[in-house]
C-alpha positions as CSV (number, residue, x, y, z in Angstrom):
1,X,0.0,0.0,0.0
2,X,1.0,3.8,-0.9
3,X,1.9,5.7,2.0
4,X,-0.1,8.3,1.0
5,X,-0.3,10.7,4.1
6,X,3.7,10.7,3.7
7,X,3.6,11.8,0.2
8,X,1.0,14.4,0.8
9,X,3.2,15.8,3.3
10,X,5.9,16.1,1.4
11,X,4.3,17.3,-1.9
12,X,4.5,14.6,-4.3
13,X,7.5,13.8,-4.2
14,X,9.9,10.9,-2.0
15,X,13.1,8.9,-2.0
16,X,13.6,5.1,-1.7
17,X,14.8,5.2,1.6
18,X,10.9,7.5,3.2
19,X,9.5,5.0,1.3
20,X,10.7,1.7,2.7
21,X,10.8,3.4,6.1
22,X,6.9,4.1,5.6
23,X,6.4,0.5,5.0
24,X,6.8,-0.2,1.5
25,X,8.9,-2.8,0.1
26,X,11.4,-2.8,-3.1
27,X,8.9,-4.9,-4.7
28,X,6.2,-2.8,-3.9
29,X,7.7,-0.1,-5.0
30,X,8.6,-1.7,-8.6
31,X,4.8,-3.2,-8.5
32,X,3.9,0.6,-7.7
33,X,5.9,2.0,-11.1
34,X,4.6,-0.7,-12.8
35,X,0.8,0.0,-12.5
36,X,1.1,3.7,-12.5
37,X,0.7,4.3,-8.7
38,X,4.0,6.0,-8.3
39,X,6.4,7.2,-11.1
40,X,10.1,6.9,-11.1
41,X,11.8,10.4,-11.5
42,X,15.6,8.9,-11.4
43,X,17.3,6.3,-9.6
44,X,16.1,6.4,-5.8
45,X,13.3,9.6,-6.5
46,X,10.0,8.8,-7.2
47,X,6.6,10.8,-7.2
48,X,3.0,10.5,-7.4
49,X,0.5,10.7,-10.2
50,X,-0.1,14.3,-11.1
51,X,1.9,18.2,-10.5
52,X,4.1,18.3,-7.3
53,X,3.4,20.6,-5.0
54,X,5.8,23.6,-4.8
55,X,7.5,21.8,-1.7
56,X,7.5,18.7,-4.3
57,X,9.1,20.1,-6.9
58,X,11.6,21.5,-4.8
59,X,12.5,17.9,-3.3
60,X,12.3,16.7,-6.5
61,X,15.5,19.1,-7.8
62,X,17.1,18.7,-4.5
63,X,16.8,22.3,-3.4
64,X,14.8,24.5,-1.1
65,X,12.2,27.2,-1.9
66,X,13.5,30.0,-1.0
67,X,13.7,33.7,-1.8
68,X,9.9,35.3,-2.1
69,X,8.7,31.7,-2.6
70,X,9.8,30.8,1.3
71,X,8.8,34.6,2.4
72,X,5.1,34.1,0.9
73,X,4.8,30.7,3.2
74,X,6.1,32.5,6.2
75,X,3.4,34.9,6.1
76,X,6.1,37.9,5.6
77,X,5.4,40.7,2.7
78,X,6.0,39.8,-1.3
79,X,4.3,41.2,-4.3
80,X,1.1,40.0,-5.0
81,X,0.3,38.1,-8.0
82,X,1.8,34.6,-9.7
83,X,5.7,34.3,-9.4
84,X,8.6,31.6,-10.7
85,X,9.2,29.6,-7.9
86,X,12.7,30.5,-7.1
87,X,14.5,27.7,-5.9
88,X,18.0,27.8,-3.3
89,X,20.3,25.0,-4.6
90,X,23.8,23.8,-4.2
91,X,26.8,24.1,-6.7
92,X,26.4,20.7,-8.1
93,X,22.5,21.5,-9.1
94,X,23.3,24.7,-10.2
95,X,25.8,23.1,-12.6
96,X,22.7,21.0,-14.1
97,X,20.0,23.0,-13.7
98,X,20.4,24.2,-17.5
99,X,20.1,20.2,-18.4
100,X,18.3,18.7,-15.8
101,X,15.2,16.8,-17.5
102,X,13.8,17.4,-14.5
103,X,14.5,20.9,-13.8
104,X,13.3,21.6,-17.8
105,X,9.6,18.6,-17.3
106,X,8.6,20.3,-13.5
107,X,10.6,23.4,-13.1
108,X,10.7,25.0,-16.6
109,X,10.2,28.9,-15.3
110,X,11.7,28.3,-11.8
111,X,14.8,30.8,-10.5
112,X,17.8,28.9,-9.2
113,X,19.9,30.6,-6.1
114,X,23.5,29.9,-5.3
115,X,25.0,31.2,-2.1
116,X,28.3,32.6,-2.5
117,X,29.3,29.7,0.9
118,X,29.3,26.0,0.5
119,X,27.9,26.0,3.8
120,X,25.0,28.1,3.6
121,X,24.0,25.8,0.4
122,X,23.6,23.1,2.6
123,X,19.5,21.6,1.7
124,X,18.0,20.4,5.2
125,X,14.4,21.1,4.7
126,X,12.7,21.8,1.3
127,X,11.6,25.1,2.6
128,X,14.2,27.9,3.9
129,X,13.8,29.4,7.3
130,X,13.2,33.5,7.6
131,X,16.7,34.5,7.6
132,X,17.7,32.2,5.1
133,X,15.2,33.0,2.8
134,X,15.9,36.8,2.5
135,X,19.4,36.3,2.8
136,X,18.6,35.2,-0.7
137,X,15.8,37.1,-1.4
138,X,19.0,39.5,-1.5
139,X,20.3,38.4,-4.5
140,X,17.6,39.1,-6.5
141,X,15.2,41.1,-5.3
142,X,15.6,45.3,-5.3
143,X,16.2,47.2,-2.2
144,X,12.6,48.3,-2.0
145,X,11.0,45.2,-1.9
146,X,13.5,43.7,0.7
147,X,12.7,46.8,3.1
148,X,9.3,45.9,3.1
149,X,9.7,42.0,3.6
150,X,12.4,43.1,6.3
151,X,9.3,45.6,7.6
152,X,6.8,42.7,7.7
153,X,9.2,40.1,9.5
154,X,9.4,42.4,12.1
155,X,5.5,42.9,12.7
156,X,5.8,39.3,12.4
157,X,7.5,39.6,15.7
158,X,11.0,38.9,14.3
159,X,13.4,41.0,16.6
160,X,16.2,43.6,15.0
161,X,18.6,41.6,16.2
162,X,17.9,38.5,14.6
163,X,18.0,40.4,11.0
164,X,20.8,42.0,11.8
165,X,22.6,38.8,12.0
166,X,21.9,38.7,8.2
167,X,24.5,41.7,7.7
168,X,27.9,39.7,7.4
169,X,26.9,37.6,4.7
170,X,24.3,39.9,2.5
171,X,24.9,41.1,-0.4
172,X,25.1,44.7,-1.0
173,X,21.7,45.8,-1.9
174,X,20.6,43.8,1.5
175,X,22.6,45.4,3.5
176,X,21.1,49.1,2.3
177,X,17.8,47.3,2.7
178,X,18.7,46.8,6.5
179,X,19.6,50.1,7.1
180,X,16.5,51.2,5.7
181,X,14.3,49.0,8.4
182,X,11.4,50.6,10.2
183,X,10.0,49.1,13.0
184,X,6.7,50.9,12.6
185,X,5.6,50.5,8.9
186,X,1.7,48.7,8.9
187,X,2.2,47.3,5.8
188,X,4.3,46.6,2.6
189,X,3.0,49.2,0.5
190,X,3.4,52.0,2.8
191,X,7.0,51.2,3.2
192,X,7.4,51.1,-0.6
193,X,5.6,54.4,-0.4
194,X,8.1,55.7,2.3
195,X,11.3,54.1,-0.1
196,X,10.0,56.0,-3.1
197,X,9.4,59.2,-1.4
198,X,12.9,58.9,-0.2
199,X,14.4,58.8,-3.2
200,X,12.5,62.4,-4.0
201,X,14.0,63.8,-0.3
202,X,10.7,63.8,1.1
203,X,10.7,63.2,4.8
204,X,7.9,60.8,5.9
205,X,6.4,59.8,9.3
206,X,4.9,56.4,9.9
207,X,2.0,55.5,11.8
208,X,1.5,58.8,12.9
209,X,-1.4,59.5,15.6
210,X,-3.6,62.6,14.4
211,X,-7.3,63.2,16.1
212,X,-6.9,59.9,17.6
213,X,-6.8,57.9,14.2
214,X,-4.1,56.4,13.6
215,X,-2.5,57.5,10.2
216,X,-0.5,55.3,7.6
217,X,2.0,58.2,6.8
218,X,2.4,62.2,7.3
219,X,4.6,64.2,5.5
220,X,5.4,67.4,7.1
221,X,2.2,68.6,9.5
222,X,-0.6,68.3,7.5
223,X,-0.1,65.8,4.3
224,X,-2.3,62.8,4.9
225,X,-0.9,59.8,2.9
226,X,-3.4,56.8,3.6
227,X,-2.9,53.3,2.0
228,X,-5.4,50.5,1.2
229,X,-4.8,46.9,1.0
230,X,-6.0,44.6,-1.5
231,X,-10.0,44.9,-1.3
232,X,-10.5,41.1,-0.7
233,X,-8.6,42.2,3.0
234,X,-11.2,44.7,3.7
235,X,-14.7,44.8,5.0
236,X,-17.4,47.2,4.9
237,X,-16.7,48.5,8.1
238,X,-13.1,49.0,7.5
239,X,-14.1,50.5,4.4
240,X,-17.0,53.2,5.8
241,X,-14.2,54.0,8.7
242,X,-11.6,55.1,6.6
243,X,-14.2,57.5,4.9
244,X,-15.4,58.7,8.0
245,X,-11.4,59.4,9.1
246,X,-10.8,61.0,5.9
247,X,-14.3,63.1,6.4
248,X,-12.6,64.3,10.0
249,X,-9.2,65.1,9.2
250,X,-10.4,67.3,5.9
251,X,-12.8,69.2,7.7
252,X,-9.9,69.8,10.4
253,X,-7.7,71.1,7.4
254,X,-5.8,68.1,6.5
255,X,-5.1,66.8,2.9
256,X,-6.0,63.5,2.7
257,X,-4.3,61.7,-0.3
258,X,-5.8,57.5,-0.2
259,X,-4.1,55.5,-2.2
260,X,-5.1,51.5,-3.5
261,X,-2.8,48.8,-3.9
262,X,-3.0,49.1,-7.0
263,X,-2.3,52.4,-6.9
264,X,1.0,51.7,-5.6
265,X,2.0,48.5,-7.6
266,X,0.8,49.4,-11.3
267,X,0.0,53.5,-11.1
268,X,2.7,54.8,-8.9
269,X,4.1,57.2,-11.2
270,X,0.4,59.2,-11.3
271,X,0.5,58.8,-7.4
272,X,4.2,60.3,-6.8
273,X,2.3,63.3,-9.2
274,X,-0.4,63.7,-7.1
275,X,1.8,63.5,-3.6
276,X,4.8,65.8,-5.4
277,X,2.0,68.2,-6.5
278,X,0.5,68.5,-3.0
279,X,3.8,69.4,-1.3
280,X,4.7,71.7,-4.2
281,X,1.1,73.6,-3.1
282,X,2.8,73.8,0.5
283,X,-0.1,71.6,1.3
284,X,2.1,69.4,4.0
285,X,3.2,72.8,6.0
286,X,0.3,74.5,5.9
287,X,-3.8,73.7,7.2
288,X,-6.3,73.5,4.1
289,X,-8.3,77.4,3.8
290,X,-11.4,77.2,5.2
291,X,-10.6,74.3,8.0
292,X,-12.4,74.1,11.4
């Protein structure tokens, strides 16, 4: 019999030696290729009918997920949408991967990572830990993006210390990306929001308190910047009291710029318009004419 609960766990995808320690025998395994039940991928690697799982594709090449595929299952911040798995091997696979009829079958679009140390390239599990992960998210990702998945591991409860132990072996644009940290960003898009508005010298405030709301960003004393998340993370309520803050702070002569995700992933140039206009107006120094 198929140990079934074993291959579900590990996505598909097992060696000879899981399999005999589950129970089966080598001529249950052979019986197993033979009547379609399990197929053989190479010598000693076998999977089950159907797509691997992420995790199973990964076993399969003998790598780990890592990068924005590991961040994404440890709930910290990546872009949403469909990405390449991206995939942290060691030199020998990396060698392959161009060849592997594997790699080319179950992993045609996947992103292969190579530490710059043997050691780190080590495969234990076949998905990185945290620290691992963006230590390779670093090699590929730009600095914005790493602030906010550095951002979100530590709303995640992550402590500074533990991503600073990333610094010694990071790359460069990591390292930036670590300087750049803010312990008070709510969300990934308002710390790509406070990266971008750096670039222009504008000096932002997170998570500012103003009337007793809280307020995503501020720049200068009365520039408003509010960010929503994607709308399948919001309610009604959520929705009517973000109208009713805006309502409160404009009528107390705030400007109140709300921007979508979408906004800030696929429109940003016409937001960093509407926010550059705003400051140009002296809108962030000054109360709105006619205010309460």
């Amino acid at each position: 019999m198929l140990p079934l609960e074993l291959l579900r766990q590990q996505g598909g995808v097992a060696n000879t030696a899981e399999l005999l320690a589950a129970g089966m025998t080598q001529r249950g395994l052979s019986e197993a290729v033979k009547n379609g039940q399990l197929e053989r991928l190479r010598q000693g690697l076998y999977k089950s009918p159907g797509n691997p799982t992420d995790i199973g594709v990964a076993r399969a090449l003998g790598g780990a997920l890592s990068c924005i595929s590991a961040l994404e299952i440890h709930g910290m911040w990546v872009p949403h949408g469909a990405h390449p798995r991206h995939i942290r091997v060691n030199r020998r696979t990396a060698s392959t991967w161009p060849t592997d009829p594997i790699r080319r079958r179950l992993a045609p679009l996947d992103i292969p990572h190579l530490l710059p140390s043997p050691w780190r390239n080590r495969v234990t599990d076949p998905v990185d830990t945290p620290l691992r992960a963006l230590l390779t998210a670093g090699l590929c990702q730009p600095r914005d993006e790493l602030v906010a998945a550095l951002d979100s591991a530590l709303r995640l409860g992550m402590e500074r210390s533990e991503l600073e132990q990333l610094r010694p072996f990071a790359s460069a644009t990591l390292v930036k990306a670590l300087d750049l940290v803010d312990s008070e960003s709510d969300s990934g898009i308002e710390s790509l929001i406070r990266m971008r508005l750096r670039k222009l010298r504008v000096r932002v405030r997170s998570q500012v308190n103003l009337l007793g709301w809280q307020c995503d960003l501020v720049v200068g004393e009365w520039l408003v910047i509010e960010l929503d998340g994607l709308d399948f993370h919001r309610t009604r309520e959520s929705i009517d009291k973000d109208h009713w803050k805006d309502r409160q702070l404009t009528i107390a002569g705030y400007t109140v710029l709300r921007f979508t995700y979408t906004d800030v992933m696929h429109r940003w140039e016409y937001c960093e318009r509407q926010i550059v206009a705003a400051i140009r107006a002296d809108w962030h120094i000054r109360p709105r004419s006619g205010a309460a």
